[in-house]
C-alpha positions as CSV (number, residue, x, y, z in Angstrom):
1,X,24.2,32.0,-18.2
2,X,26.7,29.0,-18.4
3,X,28.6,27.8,-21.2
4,X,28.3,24.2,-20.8
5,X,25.6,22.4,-22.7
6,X,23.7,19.6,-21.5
7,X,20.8,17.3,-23.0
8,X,17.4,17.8,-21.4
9,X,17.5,14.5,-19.9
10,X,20.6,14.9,-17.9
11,X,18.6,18.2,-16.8
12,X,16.0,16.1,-15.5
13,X,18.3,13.8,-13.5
14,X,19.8,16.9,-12.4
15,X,16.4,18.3,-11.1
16,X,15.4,14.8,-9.3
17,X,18.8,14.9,-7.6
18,X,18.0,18.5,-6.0
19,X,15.2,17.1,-4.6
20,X,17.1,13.9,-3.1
21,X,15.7,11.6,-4.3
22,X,18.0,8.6,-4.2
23,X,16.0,5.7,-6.7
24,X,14.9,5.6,-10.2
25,X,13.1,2.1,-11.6
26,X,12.6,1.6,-15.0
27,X,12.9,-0.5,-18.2
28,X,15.6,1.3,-20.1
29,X,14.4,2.4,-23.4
30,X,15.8,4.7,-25.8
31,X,13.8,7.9,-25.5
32,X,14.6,7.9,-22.0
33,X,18.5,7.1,-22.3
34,X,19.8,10.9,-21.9
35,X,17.8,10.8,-18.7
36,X,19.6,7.7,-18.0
37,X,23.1,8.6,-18.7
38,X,22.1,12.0,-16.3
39,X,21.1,9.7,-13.8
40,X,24.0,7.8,-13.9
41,X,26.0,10.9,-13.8
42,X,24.4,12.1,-10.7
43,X,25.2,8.8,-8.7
44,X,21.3,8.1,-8.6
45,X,20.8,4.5,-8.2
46,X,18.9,2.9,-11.3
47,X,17.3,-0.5,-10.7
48,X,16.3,-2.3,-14.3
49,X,12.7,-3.9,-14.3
50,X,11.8,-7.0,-16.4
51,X,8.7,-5.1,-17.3
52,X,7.0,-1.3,-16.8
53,X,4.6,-2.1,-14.4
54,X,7.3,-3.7,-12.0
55,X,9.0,-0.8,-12.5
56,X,6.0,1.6,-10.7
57,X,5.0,-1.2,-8.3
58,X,8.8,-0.9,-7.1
59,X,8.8,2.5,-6.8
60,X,6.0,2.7,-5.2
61,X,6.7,0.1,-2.4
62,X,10.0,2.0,-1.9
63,X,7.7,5.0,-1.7
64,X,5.4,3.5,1.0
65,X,8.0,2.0,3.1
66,X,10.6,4.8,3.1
67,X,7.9,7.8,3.0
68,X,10.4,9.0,0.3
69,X,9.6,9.5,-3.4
70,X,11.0,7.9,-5.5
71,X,11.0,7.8,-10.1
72,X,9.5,5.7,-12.4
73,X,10.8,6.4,-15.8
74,X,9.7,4.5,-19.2
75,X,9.1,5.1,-22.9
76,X,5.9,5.7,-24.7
77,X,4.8,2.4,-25.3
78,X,6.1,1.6,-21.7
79,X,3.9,4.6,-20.2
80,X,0.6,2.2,-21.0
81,X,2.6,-0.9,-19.3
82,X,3.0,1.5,-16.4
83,X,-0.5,2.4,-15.6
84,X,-1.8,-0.2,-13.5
85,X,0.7,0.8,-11.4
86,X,0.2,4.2,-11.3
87,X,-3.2,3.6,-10.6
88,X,-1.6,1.2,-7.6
89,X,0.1,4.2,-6.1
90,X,-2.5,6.7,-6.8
91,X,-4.9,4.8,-4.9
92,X,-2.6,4.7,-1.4
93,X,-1.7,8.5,-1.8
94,X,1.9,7.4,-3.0
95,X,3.8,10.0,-4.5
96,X,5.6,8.5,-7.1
97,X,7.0,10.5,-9.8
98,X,6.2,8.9,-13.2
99,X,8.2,10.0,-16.2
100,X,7.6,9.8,-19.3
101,X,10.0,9.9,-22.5
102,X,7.5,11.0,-25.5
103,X,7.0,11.4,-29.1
104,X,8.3,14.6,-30.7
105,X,6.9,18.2,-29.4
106,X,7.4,19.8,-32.7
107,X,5.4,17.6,-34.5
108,X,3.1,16.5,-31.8
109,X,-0.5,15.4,-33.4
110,X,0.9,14.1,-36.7
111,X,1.5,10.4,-35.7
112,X,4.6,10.9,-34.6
113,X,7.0,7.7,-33.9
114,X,4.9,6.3,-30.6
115,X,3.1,9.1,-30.4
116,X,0.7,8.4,-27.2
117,X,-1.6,11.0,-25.4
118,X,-0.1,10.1,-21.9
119,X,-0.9,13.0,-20.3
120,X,-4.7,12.6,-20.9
121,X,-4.2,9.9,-19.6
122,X,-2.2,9.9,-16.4
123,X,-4.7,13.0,-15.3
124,X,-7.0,10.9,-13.3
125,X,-4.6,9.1,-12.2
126,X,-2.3,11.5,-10.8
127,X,-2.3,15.2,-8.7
128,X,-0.9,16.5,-11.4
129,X,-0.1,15.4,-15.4
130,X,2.1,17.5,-17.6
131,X,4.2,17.7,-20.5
132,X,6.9,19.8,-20.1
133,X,6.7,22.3,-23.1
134,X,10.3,23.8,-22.9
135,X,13.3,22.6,-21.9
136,X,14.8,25.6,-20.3
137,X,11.8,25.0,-18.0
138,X,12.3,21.7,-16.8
139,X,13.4,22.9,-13.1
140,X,10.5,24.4,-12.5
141,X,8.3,21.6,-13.8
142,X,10.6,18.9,-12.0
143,X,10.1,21.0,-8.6
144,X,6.1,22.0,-9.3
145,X,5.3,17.9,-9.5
146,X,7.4,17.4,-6.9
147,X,5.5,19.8,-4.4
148,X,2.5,18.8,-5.3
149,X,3.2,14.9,-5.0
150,X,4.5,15.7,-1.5
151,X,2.4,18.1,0.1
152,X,-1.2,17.9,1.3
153,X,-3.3,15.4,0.2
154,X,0.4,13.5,-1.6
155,X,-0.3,11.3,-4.5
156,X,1.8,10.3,-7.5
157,X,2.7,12.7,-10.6
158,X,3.3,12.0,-14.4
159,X,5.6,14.2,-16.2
160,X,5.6,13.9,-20.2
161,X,9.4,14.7,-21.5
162,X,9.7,14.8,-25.2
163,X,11.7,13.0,-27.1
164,X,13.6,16.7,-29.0
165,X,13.6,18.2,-25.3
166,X,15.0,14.8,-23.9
167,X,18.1,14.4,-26.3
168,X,18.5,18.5,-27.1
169,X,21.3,21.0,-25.5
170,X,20.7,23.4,-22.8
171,X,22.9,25.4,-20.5
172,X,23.1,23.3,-17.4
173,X,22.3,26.2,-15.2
174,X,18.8,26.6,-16.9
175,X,16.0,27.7,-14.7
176,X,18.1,29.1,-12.3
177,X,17.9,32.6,-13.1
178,X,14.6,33.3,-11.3
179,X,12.8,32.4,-8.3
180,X,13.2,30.4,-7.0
181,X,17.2,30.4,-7.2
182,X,17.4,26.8,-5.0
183,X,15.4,24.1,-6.1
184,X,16.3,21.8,-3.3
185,X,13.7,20.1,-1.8
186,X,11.7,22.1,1.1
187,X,9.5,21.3,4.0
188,X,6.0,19.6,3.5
189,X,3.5,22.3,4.2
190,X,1.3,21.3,7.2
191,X,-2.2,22.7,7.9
192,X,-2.8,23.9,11.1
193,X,-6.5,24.0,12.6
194,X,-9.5,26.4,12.7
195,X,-9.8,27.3,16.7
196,X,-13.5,27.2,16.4
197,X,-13.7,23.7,14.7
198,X,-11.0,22.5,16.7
199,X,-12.2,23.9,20.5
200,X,-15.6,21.8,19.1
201,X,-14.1,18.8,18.8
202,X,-11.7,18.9,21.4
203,X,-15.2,19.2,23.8
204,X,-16.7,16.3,22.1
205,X,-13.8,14.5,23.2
206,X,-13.6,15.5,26.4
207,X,-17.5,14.2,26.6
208,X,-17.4,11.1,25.1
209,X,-18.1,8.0,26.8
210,X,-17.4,5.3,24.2
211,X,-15.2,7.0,21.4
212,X,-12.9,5.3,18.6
213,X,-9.9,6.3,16.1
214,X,-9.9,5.1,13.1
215,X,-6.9,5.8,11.3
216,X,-5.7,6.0,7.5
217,X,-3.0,7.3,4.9
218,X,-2.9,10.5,6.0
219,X,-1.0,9.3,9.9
220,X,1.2,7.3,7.5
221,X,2.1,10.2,5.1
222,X,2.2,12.5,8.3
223,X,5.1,10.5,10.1
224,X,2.4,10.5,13.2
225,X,1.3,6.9,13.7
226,X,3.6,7.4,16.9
227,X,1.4,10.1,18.5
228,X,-1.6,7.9,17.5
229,X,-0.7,5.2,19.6
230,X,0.7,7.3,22.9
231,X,-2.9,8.9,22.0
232,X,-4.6,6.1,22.8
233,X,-2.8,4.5,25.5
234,X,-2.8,7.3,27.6
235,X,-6.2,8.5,26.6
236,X,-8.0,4.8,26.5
237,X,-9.1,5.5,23.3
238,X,-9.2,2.0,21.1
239,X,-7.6,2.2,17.8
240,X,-8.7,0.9,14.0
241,X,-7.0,1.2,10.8
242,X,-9.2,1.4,7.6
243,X,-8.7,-1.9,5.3
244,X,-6.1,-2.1,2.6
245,X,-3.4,0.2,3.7
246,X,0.3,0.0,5.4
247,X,-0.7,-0.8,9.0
248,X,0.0,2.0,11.2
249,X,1.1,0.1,14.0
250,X,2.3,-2.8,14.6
251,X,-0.7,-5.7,15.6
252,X,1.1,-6.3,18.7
253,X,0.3,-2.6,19.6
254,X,-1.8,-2.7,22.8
255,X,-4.1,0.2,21.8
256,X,-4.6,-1.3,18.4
257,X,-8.1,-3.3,17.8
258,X,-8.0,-4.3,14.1
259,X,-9.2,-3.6,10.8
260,X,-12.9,-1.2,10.8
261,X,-14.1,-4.0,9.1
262,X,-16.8,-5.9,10.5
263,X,-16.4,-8.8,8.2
264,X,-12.4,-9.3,8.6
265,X,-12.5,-8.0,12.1
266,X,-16.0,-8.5,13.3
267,X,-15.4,-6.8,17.1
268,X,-15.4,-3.3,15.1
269,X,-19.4,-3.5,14.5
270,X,-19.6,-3.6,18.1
271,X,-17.2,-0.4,18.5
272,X,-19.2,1.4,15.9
273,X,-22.1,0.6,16.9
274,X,-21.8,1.4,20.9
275,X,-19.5,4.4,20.4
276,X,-20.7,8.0,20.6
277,X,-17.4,9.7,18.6
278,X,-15.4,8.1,15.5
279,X,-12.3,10.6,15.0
280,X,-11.5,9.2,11.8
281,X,-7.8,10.7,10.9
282,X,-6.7,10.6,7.5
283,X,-9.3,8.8,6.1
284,X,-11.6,8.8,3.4
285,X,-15.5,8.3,3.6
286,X,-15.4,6.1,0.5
287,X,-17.1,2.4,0.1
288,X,-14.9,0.8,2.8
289,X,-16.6,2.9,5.6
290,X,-20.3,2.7,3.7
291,X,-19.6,6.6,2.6
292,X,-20.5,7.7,6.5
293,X,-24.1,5.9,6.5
294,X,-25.8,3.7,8.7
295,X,-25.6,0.7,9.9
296,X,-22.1,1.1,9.5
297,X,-22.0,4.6,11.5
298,X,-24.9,4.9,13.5
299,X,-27.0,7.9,13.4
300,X,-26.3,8.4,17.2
301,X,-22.4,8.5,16.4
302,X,-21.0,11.9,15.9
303,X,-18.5,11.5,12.9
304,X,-15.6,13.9,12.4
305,X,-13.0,14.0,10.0
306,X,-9.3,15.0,10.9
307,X,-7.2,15.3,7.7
308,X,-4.3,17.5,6.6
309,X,-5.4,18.7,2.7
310,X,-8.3,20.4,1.2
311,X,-9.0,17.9,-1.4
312,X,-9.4,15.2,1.7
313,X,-11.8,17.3,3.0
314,X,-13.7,17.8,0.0
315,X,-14.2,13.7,-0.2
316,X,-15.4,13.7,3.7
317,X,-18.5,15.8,2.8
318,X,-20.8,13.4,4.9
319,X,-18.9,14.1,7.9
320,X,-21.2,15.8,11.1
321,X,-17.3,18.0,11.3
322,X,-14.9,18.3,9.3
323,X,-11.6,19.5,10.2
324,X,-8.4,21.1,8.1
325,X,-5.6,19.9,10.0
326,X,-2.0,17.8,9.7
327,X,-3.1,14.6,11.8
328,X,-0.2,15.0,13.9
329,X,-1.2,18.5,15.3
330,X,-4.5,17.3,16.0
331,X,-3.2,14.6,18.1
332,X,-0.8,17.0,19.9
333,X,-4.1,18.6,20.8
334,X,-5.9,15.8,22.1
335,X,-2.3,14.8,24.5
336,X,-2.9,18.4,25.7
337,X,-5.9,17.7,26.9
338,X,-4.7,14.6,29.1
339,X,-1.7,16.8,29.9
340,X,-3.9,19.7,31.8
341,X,-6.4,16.7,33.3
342,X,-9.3,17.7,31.3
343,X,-9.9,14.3,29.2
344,X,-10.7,11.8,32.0
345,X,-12.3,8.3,29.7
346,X,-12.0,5.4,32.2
347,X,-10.4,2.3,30.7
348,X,-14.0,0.6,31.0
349,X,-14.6,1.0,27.3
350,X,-10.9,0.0,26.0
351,X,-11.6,-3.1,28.0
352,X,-14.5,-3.8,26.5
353,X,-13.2,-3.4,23.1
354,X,-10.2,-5.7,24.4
355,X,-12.4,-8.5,25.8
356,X,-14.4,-8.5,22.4
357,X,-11.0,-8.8,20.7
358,X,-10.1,-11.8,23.0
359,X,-12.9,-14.1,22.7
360,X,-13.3,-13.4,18.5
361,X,-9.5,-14.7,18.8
362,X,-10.4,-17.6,20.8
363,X,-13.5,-18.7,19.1
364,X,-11.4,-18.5,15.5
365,X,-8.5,-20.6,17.2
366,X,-10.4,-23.1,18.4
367,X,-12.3,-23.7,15.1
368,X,-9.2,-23.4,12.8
369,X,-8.0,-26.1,15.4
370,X,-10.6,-28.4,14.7
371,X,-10.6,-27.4,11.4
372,X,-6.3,-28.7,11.3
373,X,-6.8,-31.7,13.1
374,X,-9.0,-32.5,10.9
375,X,-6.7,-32.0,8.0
376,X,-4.1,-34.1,9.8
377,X,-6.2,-37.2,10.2
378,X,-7.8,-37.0,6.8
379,X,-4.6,-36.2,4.9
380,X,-6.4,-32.8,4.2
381,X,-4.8,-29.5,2.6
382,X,-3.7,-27.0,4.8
383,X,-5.9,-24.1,5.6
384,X,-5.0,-20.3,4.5
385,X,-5.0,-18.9,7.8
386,X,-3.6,-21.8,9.0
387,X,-1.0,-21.1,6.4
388,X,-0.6,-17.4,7.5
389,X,-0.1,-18.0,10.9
390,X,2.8,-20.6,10.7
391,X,4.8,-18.3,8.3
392,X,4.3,-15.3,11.0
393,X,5.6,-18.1,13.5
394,X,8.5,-18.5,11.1
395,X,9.3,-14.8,11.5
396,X,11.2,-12.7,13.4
397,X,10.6,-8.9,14.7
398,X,12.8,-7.6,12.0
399,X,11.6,-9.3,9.3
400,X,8.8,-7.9,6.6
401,X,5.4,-10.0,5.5
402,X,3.9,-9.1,2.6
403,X,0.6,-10.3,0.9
404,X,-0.9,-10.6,-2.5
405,X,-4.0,-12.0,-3.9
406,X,-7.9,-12.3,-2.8
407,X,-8.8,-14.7,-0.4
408,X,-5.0,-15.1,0.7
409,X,-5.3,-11.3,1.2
410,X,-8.5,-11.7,3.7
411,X,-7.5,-14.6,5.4
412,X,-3.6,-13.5,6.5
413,X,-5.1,-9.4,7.2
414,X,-7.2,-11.7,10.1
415,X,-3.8,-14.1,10.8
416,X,-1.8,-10.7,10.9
417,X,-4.3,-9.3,13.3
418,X,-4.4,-12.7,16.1
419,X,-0.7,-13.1,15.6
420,X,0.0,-9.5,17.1
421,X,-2.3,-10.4,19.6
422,X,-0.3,-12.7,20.8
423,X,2.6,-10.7,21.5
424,X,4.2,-11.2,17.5
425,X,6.0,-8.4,16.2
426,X,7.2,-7.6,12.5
427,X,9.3,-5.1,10.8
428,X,6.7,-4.2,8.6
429,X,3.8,-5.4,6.5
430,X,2.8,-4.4,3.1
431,X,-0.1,-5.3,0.8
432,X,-2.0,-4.2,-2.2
433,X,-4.3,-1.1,-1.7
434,X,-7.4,0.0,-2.7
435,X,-7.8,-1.5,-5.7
436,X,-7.2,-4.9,-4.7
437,X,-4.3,-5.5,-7.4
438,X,-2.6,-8.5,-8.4
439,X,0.5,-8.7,-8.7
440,X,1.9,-6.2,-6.4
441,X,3.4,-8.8,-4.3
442,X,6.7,-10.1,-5.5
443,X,7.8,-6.3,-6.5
444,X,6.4,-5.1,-3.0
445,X,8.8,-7.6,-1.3
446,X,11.9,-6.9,-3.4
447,X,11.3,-3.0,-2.6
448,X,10.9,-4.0,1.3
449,X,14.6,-6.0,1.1
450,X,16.2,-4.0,-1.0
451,X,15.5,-1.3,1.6
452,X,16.1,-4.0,4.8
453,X,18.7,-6.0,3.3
454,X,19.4,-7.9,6.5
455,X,15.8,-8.7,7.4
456,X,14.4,-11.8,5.8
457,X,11.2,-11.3,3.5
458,X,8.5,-13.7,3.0
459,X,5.4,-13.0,0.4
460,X,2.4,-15.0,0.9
461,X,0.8,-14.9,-2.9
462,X,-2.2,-16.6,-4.1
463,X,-1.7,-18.0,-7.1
464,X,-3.8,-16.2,-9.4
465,X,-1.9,-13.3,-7.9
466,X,1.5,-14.7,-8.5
467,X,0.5,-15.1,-12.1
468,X,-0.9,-11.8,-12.8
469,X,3.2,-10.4,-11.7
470,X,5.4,-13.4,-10.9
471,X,8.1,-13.3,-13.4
472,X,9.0,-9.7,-11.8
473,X,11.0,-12.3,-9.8
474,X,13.8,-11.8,-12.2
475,X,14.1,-8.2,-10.6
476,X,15.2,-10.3,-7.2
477,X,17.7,-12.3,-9.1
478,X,19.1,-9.6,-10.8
479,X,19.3,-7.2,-7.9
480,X,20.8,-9.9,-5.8
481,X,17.9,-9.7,-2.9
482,X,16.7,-12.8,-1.8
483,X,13.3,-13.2,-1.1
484,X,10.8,-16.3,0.0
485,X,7.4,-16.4,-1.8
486,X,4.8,-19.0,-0.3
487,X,2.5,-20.1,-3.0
488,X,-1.1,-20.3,-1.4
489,X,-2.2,-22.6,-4.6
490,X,-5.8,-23.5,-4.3
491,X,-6.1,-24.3,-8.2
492,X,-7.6,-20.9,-9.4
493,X,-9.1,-17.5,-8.8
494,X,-10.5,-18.7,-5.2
495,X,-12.3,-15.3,-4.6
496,X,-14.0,-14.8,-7.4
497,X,-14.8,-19.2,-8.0
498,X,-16.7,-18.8,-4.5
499,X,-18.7,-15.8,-6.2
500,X,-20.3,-17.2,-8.7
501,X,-21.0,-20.3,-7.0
502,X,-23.6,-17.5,-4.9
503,X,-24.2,-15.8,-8.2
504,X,-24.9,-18.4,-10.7
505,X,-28.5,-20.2,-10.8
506,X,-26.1,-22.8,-11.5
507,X,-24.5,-22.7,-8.0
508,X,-20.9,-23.5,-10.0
509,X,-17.9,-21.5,-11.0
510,X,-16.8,-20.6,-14.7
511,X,-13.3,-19.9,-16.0
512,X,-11.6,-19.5,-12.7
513,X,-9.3,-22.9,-12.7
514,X,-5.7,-23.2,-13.1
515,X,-4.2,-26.2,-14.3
516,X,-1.7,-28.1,-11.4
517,X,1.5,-25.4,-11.9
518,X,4.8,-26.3,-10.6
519,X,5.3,-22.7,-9.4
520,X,8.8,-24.0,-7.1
521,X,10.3,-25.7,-10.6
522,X,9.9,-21.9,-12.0
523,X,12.3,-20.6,-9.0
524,X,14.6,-23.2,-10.0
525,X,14.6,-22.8,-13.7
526,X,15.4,-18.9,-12.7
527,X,18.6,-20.2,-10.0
528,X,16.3,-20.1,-6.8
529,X,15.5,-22.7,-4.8
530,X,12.4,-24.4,-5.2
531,X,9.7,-26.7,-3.2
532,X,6.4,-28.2,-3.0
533,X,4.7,-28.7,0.3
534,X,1.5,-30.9,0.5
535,X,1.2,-31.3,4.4
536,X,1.0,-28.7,7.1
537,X,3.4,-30.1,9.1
538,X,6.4,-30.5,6.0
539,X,5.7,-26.2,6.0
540,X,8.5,-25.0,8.6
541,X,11.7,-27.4,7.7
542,X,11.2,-26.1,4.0
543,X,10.6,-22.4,4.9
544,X,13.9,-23.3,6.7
545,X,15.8,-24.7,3.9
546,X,14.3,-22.1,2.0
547,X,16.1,-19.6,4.4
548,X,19.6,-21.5,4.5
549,X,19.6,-21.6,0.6
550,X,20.4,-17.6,0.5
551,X,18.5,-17.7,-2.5
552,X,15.6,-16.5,-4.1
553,X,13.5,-19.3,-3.2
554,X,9.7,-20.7,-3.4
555,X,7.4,-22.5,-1.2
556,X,4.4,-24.1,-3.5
557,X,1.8,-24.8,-0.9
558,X,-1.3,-26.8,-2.3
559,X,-3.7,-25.2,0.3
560,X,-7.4,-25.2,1.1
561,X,-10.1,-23.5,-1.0
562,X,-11.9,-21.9,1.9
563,X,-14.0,-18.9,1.6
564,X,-12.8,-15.9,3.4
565,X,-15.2,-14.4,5.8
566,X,-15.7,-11.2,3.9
567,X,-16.1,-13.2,1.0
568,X,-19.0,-15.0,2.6
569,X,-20.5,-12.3,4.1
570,X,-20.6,-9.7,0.9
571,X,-22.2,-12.3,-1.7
572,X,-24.7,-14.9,0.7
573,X,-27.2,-13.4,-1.8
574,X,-27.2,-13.9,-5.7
575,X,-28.2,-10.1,-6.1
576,X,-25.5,-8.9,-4.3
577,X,-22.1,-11.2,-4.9
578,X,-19.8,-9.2,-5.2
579,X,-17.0,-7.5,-2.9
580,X,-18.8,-4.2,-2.7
């Protein structure tokens, strides 16, 4: 037992640092500050939010892009601040760990100062919610969140700390006199596969004539979105990712199709429909893929699941096979298969899938094109994916993209997708997840240049979206990471305006208008730099002084209203507008 004393929080900061974890977001509060100081003590860098939910949408896109966890740590109050957030990263499988600083243990239930039943309400939210009970235990409650965020199925955490274990003395060797005696972090544990299943699928692989990936969270979390492409090059295998997620690989990826979405990428209901095998890795069977059914999956498809935890699994009960098994092993088997010549698919069906691509690309160009000149000659707004393409012109292969907002969403996933076919190549994309949340953008693209300082970062935001998180732009001021943010100002919530105009007998939209706001005089009242761009061609020389400003800057477009296809396609019927 040691004779030095420390305060619970500086045991916490301790515990995070075992596991290497290098970042910690926040809005400093005092129930968290001996937490703090043990941060700071450690040499664990602490970035300061504006506002709690910044704080988790930060950690999580450090999370997504570096594959690392990282801590979100707030106050009570904060904790409810921090939700939407958590429910951000819960929905992409990111395992953030959420901390919480929390009204008094001893007296917990009598209305204590703040007193807040967080971890009711982080539980279905999070793998795992807790309050940790005793502070000579907070090791193993540190290291318990942290295996479960991490392995299998990973996911954020929430950990309650109480306010009298936060600020109380403890030897600083506590929880180190049992098992286990290290608490640094360990290896994810991978699953490895049934033989039976696996021989099973491995044969209706080797038989099919027409098969597709599609591909999900789980490659990402697995580091094996590699293997997935050198799977289906040298196997002729076309590749799709599942909507709102990281993208796997990069759209210029010749194996890769596009979204399995046959309103954003409508090629993939011709895949799904003419193929005999979907090997979905990684991927859930939830609305996005019409829970397994027809007519998305046709009956004479044979659907199997690939992914790495039990609880995945348990979600992909309408699979014809499920199988437990990292996604990286199970593509290791497949490359076996080419390795000892017994997987033989002739390219005729990639090139189909590639010809289908081609001509969906060439009809879109040409009616954007008509749609621009147009534009031009009337004195027209721009359009949105005319929008989303120029900016992806603007970029190099080492710069990041990211995307907030509904129809600006839709319409730069299908610019994202014909840029890349064209040979563009990006550092990275990132974009809200499942949940289709404002807001994430502008704390999305300060997490991807705070992590790729010398890459340039441009966020295309709608404004509805920008105004749900925009003043999180004081984070890129603060932090000293310069970001662009495009405005794609239509006037209002586009996306959900074109809605009710389906939904309403009325055939008009209700509260869903903005008035005209000067987003690029914010940028300037904050010290950024600051424009307002009304033609298409005035776009490039102000993304350009933009750039050469070395500031935070902003790009207010006034853009095009235009319905998005999967807009269109999803509510052409008043008893059915809506997304799902």
């Amino acid at each position: 037992m040691s004779e030095k004393k420390i305060r619970g929080g500086a045991l916490v900061a301790r515990a995070i640092k075992d596991k290497g974890i290098e970042n910690v977001f926040t809005l400093s509060g005092g129930f968290c500050n001996p937490a703090l100081e043990g941060f700071m003590e450690s040499q664990i860098n602490v970035i300061n939010c504006p506002h709690e939910q910044i704080a988790g949408h930060l950690a999580d896109g450090h999370t997504r892009i570096t594959r690392k966890p990282s801590v979100c740590i707030v106050g009570p109050e904060g904790f409810a601040n921090a939700v939407p957030a958590m429910m951000e990263a819960w929905g992409e499988r990111s395992p953030v760990i959420f901390i919480t600083g929390s009204s008094s243990l001893k007296r917990q239930g009598s209305g204590g100062f703040k007193e807040i039943d967080d971890v009711s309400i982080a539980a279905p939210l999070t793998k795992y919610s807790a309050s940790i009970t005793d502070g000579n235990r907070i090791r193993e409650f540190v290291d318990k969140a942290y295996r479960i965020a991490t392995n299998g199925y990973p996911g954020a955490v929430h950990l309650s700390v109480p306010v009298d274990i936060m600020f109380s003395s403890f030897d600083d060797d506590a929880g180190l006199d049992e098992r286990p005696f290290s608490h640094q972090k360990k290896p994810i544990a991978k699953a490895w596969p049934d033989p039976d299943y696996l021989n099973e699928i491995l044969n209706l692989a080797i038989n099919a004539i027409t098969p597709i990936f599609i591909g999900g969270h789980g490659v990402w979390w697995s580091n094996a979105e590699k293997k997935l492409e050198e799977v289906g090059l040298k196997l002729n295998i076309p590749i799709f990712n599942i909507p709102y997620h990281q993208k796997l690989l990069g759209e210029e990826a010749d194996t890769y199709m596009g979204l399995a979405d046959i309103h954003q990428y409508p090629p993939s209901k011709m895949a799904l429909h003419e193929s005999d095998l979907v090997l979905m890795i990684g991927s859930r069977l939830d609305n996005q893929m019409n829970f397994g059914n027809p007519p998305l999956f046709p009956k004479s498809t044979k659907l199997v699941c690939i992914n790495g935890s039990h609880e995945e699994i348990e979600l992909n009960r309408a699979a014809d096979i499920n199988l437990l098994c990292d996604p990286g092993v199970f593509l290791e088997k497949l490359l076996e298969l080419k390795q000892t010549n017994k997987l033989k698919l002739k390219k005729v069906w990639f090139d189909k899938n590639k010809l289908e691509k081609q001509n969906w690309i060439k009809k879109t160009l040409d009616d954007l094109e008509k749609e621009t000149n147009k534009a031009k000659k009337d004195g027209g707004k721009i359009h949105p994916l005319q929008l989303a393409l120029d900016i992806q012109d603007f970029l190099n292969e080492k710069d990041w993209l990211v995307i907030d907002g509904g129809n600006t969403h839709f319409w730069s996933e299908i610019a994202i997708n014909i840029a890349g076919f064209k040979g563009k190549k990006l550092g990275g994309i990132l974009h809200p997840g499942t949940f289709s949340m404002l807001g994430v953008g502008v704390p999305f693209a300060i997490s991807a240049k705070n992590i790729n300082p010398d890459s340039n970062v441009i966020l295309i935001s709608g404004d509805g979206a920008f105004l749900s998180g925009g003043l999180s732009i004081e984070a890129a001021f603060q932090e000293k990471k310069p970001i662009i943010v495009v405005i794609d100002n239509n006037g209002g919530l586009d996306c959900i305006s074109q809605q009710q105009e389906r939904l309403f007998e009325s055939g008009k939209h209700f509260a869903t208008d903005f008035r005209d706001i000067p987003f690029h005089s914010i940028f300037e009242g904050f010290g950024g730099y600051g424009e307002l761009v009304t033609k298409r061609e005035e776009l490039g020389p102000a993304l350009d002084r933009a750039l050469k400003s070395g500031k935070t800057a902003c790009i207010n477009v006034k853009a095009k209203g235009v319905i998005s296809p999967i807009v269109a396609a999803v509510s052409d019927k008043r008893d059915k507008a809506s997304i799902e």
